[in-house]
C-alpha positions as YAML, in Angstrom:
chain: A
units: angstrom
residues:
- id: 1
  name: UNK
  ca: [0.00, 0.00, 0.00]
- id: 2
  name: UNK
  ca: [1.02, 3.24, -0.78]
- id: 3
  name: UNK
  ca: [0.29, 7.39, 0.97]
- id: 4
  name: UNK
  ca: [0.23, 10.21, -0.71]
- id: 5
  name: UNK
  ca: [1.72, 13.14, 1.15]
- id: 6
  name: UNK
  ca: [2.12, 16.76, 0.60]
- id: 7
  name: UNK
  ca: [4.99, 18.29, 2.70]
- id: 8
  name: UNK
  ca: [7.14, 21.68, 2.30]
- id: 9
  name: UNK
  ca: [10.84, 21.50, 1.94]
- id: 10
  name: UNK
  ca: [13.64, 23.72, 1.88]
- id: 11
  name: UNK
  ca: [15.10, 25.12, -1.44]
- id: 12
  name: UNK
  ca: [18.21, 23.23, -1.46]
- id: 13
  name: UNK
  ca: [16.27, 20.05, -0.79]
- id: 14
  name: UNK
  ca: [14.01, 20.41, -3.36]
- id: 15
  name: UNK
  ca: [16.53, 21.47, -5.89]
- id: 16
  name: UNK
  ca: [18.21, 18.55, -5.08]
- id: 17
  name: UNK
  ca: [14.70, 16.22, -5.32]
- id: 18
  name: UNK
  ca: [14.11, 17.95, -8.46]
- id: 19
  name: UNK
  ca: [17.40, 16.16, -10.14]
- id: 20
  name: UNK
  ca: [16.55, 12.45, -8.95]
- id: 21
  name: UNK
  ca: [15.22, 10.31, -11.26]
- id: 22
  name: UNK
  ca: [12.08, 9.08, -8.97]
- id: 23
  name: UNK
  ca: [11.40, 11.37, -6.11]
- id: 24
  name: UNK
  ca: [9.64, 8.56, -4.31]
- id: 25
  name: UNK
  ca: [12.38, 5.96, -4.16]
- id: 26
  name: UNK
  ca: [15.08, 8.94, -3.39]
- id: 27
  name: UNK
  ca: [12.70, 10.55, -0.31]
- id: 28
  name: UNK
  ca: [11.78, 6.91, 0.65]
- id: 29
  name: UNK
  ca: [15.35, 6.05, 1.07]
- id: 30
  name: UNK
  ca: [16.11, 8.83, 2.86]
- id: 31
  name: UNK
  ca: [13.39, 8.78, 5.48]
- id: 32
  name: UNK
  ca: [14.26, 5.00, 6.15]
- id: 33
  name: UNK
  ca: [17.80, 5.86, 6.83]
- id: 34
  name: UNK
  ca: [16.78, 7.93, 9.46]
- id: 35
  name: UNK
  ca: [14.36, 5.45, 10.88]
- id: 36
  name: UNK
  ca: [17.33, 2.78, 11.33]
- id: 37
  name: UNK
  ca: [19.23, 5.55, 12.86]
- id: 38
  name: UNK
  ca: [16.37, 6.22, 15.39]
- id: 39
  name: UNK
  ca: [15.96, 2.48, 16.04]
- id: 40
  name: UNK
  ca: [19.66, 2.08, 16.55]
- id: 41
  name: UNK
  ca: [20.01, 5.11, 18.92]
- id: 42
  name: UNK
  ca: [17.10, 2.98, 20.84]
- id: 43
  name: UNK
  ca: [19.18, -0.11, 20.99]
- id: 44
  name: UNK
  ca: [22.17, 1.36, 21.90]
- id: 45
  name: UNK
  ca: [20.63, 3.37, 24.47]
- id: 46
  name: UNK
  ca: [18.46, 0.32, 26.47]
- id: 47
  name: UNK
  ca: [22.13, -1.17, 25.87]
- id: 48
  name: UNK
  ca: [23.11, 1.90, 28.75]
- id: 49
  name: UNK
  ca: [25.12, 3.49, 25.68]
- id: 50
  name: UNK
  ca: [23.94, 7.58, 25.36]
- id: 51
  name: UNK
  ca: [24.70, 8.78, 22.08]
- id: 52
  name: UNK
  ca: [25.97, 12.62, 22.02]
- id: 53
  name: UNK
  ca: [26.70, 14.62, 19.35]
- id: 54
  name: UNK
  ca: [30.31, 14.18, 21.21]
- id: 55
  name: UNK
  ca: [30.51, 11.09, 20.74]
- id: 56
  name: UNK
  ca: [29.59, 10.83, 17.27]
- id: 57
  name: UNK
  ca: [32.16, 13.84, 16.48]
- id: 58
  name: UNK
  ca: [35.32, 11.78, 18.07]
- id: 59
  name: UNK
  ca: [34.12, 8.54, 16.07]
- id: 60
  name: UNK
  ca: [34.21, 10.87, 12.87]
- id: 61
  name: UNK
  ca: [37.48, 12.17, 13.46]
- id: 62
  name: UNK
  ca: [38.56, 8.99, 14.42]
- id: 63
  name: UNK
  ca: [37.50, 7.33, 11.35]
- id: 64
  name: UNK
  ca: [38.48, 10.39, 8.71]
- id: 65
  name: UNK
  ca: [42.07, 9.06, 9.70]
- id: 66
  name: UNK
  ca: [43.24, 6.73, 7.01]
- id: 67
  name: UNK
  ca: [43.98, 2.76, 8.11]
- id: 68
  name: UNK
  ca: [48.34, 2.88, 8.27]
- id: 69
  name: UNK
  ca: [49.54, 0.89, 5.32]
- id: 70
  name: UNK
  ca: [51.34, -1.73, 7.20]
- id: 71
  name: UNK
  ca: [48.01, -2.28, 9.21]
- id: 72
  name: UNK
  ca: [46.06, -2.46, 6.40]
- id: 73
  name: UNK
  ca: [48.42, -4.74, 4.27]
- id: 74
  name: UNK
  ca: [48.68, -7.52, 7.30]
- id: 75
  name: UNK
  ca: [44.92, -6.96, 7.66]
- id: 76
  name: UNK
  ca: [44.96, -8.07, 3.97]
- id: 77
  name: UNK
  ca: [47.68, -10.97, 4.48]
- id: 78
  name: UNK
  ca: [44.95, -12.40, 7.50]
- id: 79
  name: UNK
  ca: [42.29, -12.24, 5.32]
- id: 80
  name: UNK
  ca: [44.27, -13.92, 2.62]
- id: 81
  name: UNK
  ca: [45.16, -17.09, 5.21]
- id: 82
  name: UNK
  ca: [41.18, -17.23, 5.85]
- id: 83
  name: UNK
  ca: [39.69, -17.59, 2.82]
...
């Protein structure tokens, strides 16, 4: 089943709407990305984990720096072994 729904958005976002190829699929994707965000901020938090925009700037700044070479070369050797 499917809802029609009227809603009022931002310029940028509907400039940006206005260049996908199916509005549907692209808004549809997007709202269900933030519902698996919501759902995992409930897991982690009944897990006794608080998520704060803190937290989630360390993580980024801890994962914009790039795997060392050496790590990421025995981290291919390992997976070579496995499989």
């Amino acid at each position: 089943m499917t809802v029609k729904r009227s809603v009022s958005l931002p310029d940028d976002v509907a400039e940006w709407l206005d260049q996908q190829p199916n509005v549907s699929a692209a808004i549809t994707a997007a709202v269900r990305a933030q519902m698996a965000a919501v759902h995992l901020h409930e897991v982690l938090r009944r897990a006794g984990i608080e998520v704060t925009e803190a937290g989630r700037a360390r993580w980024r700044e801890r994962l914009a720096t790039p795997i060392p070479a050496d790590a990421l070369a025995e981290g291919r050797r390992m997976l070579g072994r496995a499989g």
